[in-house]
KOLGU-491319 format. One line per 10 residues: number of its first residue (from 1); for each residue x, y, z of C-alpha. Coordinates in pm, 1 decimal, m for minus. Layout:
NUM) X Y Z | ...
end
This chain:
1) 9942.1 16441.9 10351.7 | 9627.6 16228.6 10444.9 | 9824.3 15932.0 10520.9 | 10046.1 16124.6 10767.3 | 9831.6 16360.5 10936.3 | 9537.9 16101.4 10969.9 | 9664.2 15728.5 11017.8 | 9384.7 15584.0 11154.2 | 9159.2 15686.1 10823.8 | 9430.9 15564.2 10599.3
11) 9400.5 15242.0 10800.0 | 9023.0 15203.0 10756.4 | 9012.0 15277.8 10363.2 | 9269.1 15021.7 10360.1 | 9022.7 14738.7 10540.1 | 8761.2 14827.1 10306.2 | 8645.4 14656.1 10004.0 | 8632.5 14825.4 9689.3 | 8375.3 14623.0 9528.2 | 8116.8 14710.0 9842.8
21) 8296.5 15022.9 9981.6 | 8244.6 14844.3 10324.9 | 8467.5 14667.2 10562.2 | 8588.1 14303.6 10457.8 | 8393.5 14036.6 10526.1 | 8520.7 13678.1 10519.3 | 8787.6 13829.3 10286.7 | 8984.1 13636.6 9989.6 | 9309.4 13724.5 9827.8 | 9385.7 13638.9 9476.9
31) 9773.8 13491.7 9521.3 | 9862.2 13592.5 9137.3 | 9837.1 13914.9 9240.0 | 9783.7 14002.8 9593.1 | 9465.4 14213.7 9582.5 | 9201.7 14099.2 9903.3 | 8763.8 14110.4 9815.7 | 8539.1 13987.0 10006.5 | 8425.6 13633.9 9940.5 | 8071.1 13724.5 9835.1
41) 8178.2 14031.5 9612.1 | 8464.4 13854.8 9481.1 | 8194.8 13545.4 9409.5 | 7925.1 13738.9 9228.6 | 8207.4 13946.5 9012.6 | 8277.8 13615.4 8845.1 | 7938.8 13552.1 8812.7 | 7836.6 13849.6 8604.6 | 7747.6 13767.3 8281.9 | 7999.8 13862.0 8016.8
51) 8253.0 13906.7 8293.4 | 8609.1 13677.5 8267.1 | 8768.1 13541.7 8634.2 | 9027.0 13841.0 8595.2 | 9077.4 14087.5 8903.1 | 8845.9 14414.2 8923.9 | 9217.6 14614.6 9019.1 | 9471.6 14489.7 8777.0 | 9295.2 14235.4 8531.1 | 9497.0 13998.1 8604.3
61) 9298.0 13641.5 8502.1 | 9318.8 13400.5 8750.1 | 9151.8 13020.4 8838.7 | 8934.4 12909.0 9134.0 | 9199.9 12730.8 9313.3 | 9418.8 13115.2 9309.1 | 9151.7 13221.9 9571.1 | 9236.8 13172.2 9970.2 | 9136.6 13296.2 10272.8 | 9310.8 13637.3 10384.5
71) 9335.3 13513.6 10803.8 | 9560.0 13791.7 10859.5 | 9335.3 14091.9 10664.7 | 9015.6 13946.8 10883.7 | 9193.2 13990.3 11229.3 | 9308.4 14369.0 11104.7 | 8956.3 14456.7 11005.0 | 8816.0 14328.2 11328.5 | 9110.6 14546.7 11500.1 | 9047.9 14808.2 11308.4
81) 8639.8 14769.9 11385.2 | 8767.4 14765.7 11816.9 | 8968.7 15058.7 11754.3 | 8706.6 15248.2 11565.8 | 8477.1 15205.8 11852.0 | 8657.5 15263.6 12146.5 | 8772.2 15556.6 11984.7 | 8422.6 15720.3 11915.4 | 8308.9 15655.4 12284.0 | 8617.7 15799.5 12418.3
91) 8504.0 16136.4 12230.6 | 8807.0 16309.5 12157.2 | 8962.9 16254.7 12494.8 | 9252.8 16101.7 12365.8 | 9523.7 16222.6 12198.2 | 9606.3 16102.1 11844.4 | 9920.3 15970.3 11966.7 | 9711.9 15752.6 12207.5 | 9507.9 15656.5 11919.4 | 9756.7 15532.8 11704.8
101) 9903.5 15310.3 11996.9 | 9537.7 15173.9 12122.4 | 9568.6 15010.8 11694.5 | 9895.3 14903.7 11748.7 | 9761.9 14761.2 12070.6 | 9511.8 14548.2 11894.9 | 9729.6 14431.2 11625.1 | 9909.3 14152.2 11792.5 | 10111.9 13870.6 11630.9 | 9854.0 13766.4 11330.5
111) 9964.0 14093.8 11106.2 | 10302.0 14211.5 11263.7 | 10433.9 14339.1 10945.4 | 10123.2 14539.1 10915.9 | 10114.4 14686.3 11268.9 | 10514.4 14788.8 11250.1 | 10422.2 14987.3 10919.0 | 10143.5 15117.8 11081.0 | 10327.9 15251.8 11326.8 | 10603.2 15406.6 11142.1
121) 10356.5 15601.9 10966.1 | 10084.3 15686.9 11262.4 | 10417.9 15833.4 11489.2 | 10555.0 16003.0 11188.6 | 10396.1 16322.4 11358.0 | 10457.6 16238.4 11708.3 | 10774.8 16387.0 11973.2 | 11042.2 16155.9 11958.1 | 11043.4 16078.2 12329.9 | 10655.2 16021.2 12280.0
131) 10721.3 15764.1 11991.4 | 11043.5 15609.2 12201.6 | 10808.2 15553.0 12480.3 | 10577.5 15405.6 12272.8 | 10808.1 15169.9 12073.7 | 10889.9 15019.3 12414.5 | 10547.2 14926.4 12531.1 | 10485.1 14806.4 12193.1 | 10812.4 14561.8 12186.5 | 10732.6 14457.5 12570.7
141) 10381.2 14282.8 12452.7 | 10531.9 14128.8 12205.6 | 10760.9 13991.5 12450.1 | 10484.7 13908.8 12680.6 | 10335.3 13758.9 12390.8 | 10614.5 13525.4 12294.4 | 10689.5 13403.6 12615.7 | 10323.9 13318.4 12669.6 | 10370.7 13121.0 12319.6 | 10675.6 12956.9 12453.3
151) 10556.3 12861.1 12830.7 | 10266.7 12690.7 12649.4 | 10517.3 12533.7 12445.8 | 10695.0 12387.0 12735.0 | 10388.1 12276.0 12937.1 | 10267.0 12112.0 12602.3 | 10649.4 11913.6 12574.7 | 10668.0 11818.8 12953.2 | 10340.6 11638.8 12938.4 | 10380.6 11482.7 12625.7
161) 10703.6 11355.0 12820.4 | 10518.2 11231.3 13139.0 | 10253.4 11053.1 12908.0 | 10542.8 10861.6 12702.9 | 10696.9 10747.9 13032.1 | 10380.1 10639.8 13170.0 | 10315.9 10438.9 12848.2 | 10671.1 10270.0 12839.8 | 10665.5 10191.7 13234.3 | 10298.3 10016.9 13156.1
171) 10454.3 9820.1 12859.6 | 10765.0 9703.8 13109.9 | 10551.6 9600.1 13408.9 | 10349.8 9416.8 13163.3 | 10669.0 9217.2 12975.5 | 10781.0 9153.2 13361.3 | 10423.1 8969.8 13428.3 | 10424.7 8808.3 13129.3 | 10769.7 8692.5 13207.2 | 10697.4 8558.4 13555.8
181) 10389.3 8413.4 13398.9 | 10629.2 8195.9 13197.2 | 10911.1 8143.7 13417.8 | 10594.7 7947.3 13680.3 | 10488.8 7743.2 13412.7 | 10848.1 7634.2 13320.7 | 10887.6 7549.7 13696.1 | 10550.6 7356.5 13699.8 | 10641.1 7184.4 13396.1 | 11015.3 7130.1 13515.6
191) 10856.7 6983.9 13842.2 | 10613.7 6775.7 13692.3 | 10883.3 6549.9 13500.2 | 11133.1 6485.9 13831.9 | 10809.0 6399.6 13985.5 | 10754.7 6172.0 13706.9 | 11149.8 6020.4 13667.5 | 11119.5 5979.6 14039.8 | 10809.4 5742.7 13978.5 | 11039.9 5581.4 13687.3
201) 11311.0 5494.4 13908.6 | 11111.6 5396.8 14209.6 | 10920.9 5155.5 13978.4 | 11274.2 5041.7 13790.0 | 11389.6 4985.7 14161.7 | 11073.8 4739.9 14277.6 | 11126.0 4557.6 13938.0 | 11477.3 4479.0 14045.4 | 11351.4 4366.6 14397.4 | 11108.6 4136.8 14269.8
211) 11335.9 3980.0 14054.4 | 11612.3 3942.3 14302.9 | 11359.7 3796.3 14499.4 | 11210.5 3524.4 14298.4 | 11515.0 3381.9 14196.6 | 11701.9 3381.3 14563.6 | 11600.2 2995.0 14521.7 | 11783.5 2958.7 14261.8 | 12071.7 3096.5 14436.6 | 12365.2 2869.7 14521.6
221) 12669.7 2897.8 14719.6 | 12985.3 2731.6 14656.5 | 13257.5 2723.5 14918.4 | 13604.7 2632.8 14857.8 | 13957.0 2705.8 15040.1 | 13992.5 2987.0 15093.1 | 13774.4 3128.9 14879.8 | 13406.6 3156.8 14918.4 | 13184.8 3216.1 14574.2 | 12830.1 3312.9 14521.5
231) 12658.7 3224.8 14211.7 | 12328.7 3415.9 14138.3 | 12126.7 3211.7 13845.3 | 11891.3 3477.4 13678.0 | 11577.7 3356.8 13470.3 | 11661.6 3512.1 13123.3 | 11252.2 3501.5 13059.4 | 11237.2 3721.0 13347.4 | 11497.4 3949.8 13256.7 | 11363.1 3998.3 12916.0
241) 11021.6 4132.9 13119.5 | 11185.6 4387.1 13301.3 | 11384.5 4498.2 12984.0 | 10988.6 4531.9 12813.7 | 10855.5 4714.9 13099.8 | 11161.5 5003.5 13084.5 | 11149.3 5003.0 12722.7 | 10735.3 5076.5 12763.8 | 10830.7 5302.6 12997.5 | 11064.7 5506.2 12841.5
251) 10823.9 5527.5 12562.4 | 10527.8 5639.6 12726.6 | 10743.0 5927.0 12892.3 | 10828.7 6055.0 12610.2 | 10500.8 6038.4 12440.6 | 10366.2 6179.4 12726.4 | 10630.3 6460.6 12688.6 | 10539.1 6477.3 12319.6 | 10184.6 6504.3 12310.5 | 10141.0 6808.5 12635.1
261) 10467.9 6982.5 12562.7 | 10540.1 6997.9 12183.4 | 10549.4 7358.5 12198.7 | 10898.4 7364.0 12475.1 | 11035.0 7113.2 12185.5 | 11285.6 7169.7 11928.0 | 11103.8 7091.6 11567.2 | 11401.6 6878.2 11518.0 | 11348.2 6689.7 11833.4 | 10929.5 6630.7 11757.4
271) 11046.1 6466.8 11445.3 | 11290.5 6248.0 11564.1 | 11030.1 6134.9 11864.4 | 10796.9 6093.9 11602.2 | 11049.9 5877.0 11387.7 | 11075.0 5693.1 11724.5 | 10660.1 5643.9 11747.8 | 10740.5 5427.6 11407.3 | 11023.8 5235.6 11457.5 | 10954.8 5197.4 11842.3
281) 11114.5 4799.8 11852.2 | 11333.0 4735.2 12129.8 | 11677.7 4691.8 12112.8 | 11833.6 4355.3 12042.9 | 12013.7 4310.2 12347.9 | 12388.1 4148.7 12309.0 | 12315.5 3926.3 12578.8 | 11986.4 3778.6 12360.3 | 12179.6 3815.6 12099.3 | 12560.7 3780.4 12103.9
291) 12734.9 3944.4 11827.8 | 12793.9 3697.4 11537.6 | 13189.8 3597.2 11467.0 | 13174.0 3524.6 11084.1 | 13461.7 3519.2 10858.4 | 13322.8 3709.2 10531.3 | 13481.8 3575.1 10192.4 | 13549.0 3910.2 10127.8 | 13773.0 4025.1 10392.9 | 14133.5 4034.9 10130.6
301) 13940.0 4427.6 10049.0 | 13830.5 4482.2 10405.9 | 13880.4 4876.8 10412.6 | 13893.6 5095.4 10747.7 | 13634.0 5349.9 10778.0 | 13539.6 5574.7 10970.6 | 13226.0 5846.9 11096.4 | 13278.3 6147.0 10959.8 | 13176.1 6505.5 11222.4 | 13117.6 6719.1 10955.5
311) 12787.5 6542.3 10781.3 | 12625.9 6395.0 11042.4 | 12274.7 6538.3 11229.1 | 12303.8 6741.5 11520.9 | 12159.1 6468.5 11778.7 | 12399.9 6201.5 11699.0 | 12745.9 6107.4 11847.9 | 13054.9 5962.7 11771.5 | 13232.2 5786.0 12037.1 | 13508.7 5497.8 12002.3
321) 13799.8 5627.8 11754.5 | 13485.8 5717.7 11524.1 | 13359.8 5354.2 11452.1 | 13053.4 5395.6 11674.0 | 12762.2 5604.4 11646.0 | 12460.5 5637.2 11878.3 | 12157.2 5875.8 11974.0 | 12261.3 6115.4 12217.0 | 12009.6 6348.7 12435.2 | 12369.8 6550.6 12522.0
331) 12558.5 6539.1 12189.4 | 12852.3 6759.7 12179.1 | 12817.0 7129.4 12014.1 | 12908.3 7056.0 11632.4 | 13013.8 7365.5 11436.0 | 12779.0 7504.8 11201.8 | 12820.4 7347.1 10837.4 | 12599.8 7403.1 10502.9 | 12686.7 6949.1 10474.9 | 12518.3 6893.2 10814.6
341) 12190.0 6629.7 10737.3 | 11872.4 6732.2 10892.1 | 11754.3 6360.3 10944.8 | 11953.1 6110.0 11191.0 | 12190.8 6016.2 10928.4 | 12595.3 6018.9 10922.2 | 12876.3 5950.3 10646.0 | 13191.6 5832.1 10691.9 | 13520.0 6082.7 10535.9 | 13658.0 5806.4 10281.3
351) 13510.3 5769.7 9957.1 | 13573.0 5553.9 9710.7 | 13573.7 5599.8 9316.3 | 13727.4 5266.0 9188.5 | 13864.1 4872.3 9274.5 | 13669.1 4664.3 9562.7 | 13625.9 4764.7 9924.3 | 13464.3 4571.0 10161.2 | 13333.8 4652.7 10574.3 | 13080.5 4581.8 10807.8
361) 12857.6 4695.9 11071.1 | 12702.9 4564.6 11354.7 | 12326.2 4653.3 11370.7 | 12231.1 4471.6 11656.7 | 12186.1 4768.3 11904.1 | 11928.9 4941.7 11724.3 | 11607.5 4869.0 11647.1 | 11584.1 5052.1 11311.9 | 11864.9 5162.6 11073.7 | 11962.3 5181.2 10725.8
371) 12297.7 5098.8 10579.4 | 12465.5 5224.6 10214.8 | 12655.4 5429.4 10009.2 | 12599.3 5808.9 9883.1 | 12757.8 6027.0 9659.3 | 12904.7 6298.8 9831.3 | 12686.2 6579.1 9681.8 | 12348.1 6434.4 9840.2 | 12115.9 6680.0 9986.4 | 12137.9 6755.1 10338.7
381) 11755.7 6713.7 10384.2 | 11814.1 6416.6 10086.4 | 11686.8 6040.1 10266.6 | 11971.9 5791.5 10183.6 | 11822.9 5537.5 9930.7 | 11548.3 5798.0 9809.7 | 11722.0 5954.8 9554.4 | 11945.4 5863.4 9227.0 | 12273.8 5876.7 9402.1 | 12199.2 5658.1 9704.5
391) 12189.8 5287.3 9763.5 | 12083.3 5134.0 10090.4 | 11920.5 4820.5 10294.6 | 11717.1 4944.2 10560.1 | 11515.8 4770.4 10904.2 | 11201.4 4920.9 10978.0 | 11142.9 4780.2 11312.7 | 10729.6 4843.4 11315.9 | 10704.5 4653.4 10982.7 | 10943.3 4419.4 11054.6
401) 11041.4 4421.5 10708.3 | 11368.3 4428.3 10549.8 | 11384.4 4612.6 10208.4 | 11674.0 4740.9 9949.2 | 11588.8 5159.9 9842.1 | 11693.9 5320.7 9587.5 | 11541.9 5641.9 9352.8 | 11270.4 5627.5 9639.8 | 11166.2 5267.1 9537.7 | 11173.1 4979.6 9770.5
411) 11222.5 4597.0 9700.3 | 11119.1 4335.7 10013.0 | 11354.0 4143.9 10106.4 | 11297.0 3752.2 10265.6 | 11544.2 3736.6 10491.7 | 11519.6 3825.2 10875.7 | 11668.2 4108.3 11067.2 | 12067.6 4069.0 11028.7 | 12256.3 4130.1 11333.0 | 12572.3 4244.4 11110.1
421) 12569.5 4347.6 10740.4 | 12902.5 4335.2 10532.3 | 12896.0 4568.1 10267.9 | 13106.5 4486.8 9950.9 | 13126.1 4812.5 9672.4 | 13281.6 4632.8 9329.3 | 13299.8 4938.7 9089.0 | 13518.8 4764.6 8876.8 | 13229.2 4542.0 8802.7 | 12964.7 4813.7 8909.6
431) 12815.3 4635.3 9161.2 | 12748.0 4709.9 9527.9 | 12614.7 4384.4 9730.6 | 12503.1 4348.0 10106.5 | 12510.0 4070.2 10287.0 | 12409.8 3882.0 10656.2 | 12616.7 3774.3 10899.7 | 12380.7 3627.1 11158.7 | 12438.0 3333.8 11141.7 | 12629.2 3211.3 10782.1
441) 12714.5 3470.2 10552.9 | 12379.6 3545.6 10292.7 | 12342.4 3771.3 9999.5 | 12045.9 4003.3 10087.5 | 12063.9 4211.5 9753.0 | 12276.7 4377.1 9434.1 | 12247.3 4660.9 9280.6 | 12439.3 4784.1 8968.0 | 12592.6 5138.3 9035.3 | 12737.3 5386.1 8785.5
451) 12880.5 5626.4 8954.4 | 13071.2 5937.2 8808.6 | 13198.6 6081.3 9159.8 | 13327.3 5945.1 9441.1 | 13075.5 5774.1 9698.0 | 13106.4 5735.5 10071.9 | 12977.2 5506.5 10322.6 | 12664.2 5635.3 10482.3 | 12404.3 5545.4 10786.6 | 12071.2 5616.9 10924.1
461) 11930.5 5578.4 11246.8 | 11555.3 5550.6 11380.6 | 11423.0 5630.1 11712.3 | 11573.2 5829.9 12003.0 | 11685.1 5491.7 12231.8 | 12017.4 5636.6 12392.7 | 12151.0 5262.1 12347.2 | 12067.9 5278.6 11964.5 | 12408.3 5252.5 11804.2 | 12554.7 5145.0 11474.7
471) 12906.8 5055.9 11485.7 | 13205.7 4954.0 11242.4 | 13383.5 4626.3 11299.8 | 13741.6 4610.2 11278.9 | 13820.4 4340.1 11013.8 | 14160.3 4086.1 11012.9 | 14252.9 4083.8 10672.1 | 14300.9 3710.2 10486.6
end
C-alpha cells in the first residue's frame, strides 16, 4: 500500500489543504467536526456567494466561534516542510528508515500522538532490530525533553522562592524600624513627664519652705515638766494659696498631657479630662469646711446603702465597706459587665419599690457631682437626670449653679453649694425630696415620681481630682 511503502508522502498529503492543494498555512480546525483549512481558504469558502458556513468535507454547518487555531497541525507542517528539505539535499543517501526517523526527529512534544502513529506506520517495513533501535533514540529525546521541561520548572520555583523571602525579610526589617521608631518616642515622651513631675515636686517642696518660713514668727514654744511642746501657728490664708497653686498645677499637667498626647490616651480617659476642663473647681477642703453634724427630721427611715461594683464606670473606686467612692488613676480591674456606665457614674445594690427611705451623702470633697435615684434599667451610656426614669440635683462647679434634672430638663436652684444632701424617697406619697445640710436642714427641691420598677440610689462624679469623693454617712436612727 501507499501508506506503508511510502510514509513520508502519506505524511505530506496529510499537511496539505484540500481547498488549495498546498501546505497549511495559518491553519483552522472546525471543533464540530475535526477537519483543519487554512484560515484564508476556510475564510473565502464562507464568503462565496450562495455558499452556507457548512464544512467543504462533511457538510457539517457550523458558527464563527467553532473555528480555532490548529497550533499542533502548524508545527507538523513546518516539520514536515524541514524534513522535506533536508531530505532532497541529502539526495538519496539515506535510507528510508533514516528518513522516517529524521520526521520523527522533528516532531517533538507539540504533536506526540501524531509522531507515535507516524512511526508505527513509517517502521512498518523496517528490521525489527532497526525499528528497536530506533524506538530507543526516539523515547531518550523525549526524556531529554522532559527533563529539560522539568529543570526549568525547578529553576522557575526556586527563584520564585528566593524572591518571596526577600520580600517577607524587607517587610520584617521594616515592622522592626517602625517598632524602634515607636518604642524612642514612648521613651521621649515617658522622659519628658518625670522631667516634668520632678519640676512639680521641686516647686510643691519650695512652696512648703516658704511657708514654713514666714510663719517661724509665729512659732511658739511652751515648756512644761517634763514635757516640752511646740506649737506651729499656720496662716490658713496662706495655706489656702499653696492648695490654689497645686490645684493649678495639677491642672495644667494634665492639660498639657491632653492637648500634645491625646493620641497615647484612652477615649475614655480624654473625656473624663475634658469633663474635668468644665467642672475644674477645687475641692472643698474639710479643714475650710468641716463636715456639717445635722440631725435630719427624717432619720426614723434612715436606710443603709451601699456602692454597688457591678454598675459603676471603669475609673472609679470603692473603698470604705462601699460607702465611699472616689476617682482613681489605679482603679482595680472590674470584670466585664453589659450594666457597666460609660460616664463617671455609680449605683448603689438596694432598690426600693415602696414605704419611705431616707440617707445622705457628703459632697464636700468634690467639686462637681450629682446625686439621685434611677430605675434599674437605665442605659449604660444613659446621664442620670436626662432621661424619664432618673431624678437628680447636680453641682456644676464652673457655673456655680445648683439645678434639679430630670427628662433632660433643668430647674435653678437658689440655694448655695450643700456640703451634705439628705435624700428622702416617699413612694407612698410619690415624692422624692432633697435637702441641705450645711448649715440647718433646707428643702432644695420635690419631684413627684411614679415609678413601676424598683429604683436605686445613684451618683455622678466630675473631674479626675484623685481626692474627689462622694461618700455615704452612717445615720443613728431616732
Amino acid at each position: 500500500m501507499a501508506t506503508a511503502s511510502n510514509p513520508v508522502k502519506n505524511l505530506q498529503d496529510e499537511v496539505t489543504c484540500s481547498l488549495c492543494l498546498d501546505y497549511f498555512k495559518d491553519p483552522i480546525i472546525i471543533t464540530k467536526c475535526s477537519h483543519s483549512f487554512c484560515r484564508a481558504c476556510i475564510t473565502q469558502h464562507c464568503k462565496d456567494p450562495g455558499t452556507d458556513a457548512r464544512c467543504p468535507h462533511c457538510r457539517k454547518s457550523f458558527q464563527q466561534e467553532n473555528l480555532i487555531s490548529n497550533r499542533s497541525l502548524a508545527n507538523t507542517v513546518e516539520i514536515v516542510q524541514q524534513c522535506l528539505n533536508r531530505t532532497a539535499k541529502k539526495q538519496g543517501e539515506e535510507s528510508e528508515a533514516e528518513k522516517h526517523q529524521e520526521v520523527l526527529k522533528l516532531f517533538g512534544e507539540d504533536d506526540q500522538e501524531a509522531g507515535e502513529a507516524w512511526a508505527r506506520n513509517s517502521l512498518a517495513g523496517l528490521p525489527s532490530d532497526r525499528r528497536a533501535w530506533e524506538t530507543k533514540d526516539y523515547v531518550s529525546q523525549i526524556k531529554g525533553l522532559i527533563t529539560e521541561d522539568f529543570c526549568a520548572m525547578k529553576q522557575y520555583i526556586e527563584t520564585q522562592e528566593r524572591a518571596t523571602l526577600m520580600a517577607i525579610g524587607q517587610e520584617q526589617q521594616v515592622a522592626q524600624q517602625k517598632i524602634e521608631e515607636m518604642i524612642g518616642q514612648l521613651t521621649a515622651k515617658l522622659n519628658m513627664l518625670t522631667e516634668i513631675k520632678t519640676q512639680l515636686q521641686n516647686r510643691l517642696q519650695n512652696n512648703a519652705m516658704e511657708q514654713l518660713s514666714d510663719t517661724s514668727s509665729k512659732r511658739e514654744i511652751y515648756i512644761g515638766s517634763p514635757v516640752i511642746m511646740n506649737k506651729i501657728t499656720l496662716d490658713a490664708k496662706k495655706i489656702r494659696i499653696v492648695t490654689s497653686a497645686v490645684e493649678e498645677l495639677k491642672k495644667q499637667l494634665e492639660m498639657l498631657i491632653l492637648k500634645k498626647y491625646p493620641a497615647q490616651l484612652p477615649q475614655e480617659s480624654v473625656a473624663l479630662r475634658q469633663q474635668r476642663s468644665v467642672c475644674s473647681t477645687s475641692v472643698v477642703s474639710a479643714f475650710d469646711n468641716p463636715e456639717p453634724v445635722i440631725s435630719s427630721q427624717f432619720s426614723q427611715w434612715a436606710v443603709n446603702v451601699t456602692f454597688d461594683p457591678q454598675r459603676i464606670h471603669r475609673n472609679l473606686e470603692i473603698t470604705s465597706e462601699s460607702k465611699k467612692v472616689i476617682v482613681s488613676r489605679f482603679p482595680p480591674p472590674y470584670e466585664p459587665t453589659p450594666k457597666r456606665f460609660c460616664f463617671s457614674q455609680v449605683m448603689c445594690s438596694q432598690s426600693f419599690s415602696e414605704g419611705r427611705h431616707y440617707w445622705e451623702v457628703s459632697t464636700k470633697d468634690s467639686g462637681g457631682w450629682a446625686v439621685g435615684v434611677a430605675d434599674g434599667n437605665i442605659g449604660r451610656k444613659d446621664q442620670l437626670g436626662r432621661t424619664e426614669l432618673s431624678w437628680c440635683v447636680e453641682w456644676t462647679g464652673k457655673n456655680k449653679q445648683l439645678s434639679a434634672w430630670h427628662r433632660n430638663q433643668e430647674t435653678q436652684l437658689s440655694e448655695d453649694r450643700p456640703l451634705k444632701v439628705g435624700v428622702f424617697l416617699d413612694l407612698a406619697n410619690k415624692h422624692l425630696s432633697f435637702y441641705s445640710l450645711t448649715h440647718k436642714e433646707t428643702l432644695l427641691h420635690t419631684f413627684e415620681i411614679n415609678i413601676l420598677h424598683p429604683v436605686y440610689p445613684a451618683f455622678w462624679l466630675y473631674g479626675l481630682d484623685e481626692e474627689g469623693s462622694l461618700t455615704i454617712n452612717h445615720i443613728n436612727r431616732d
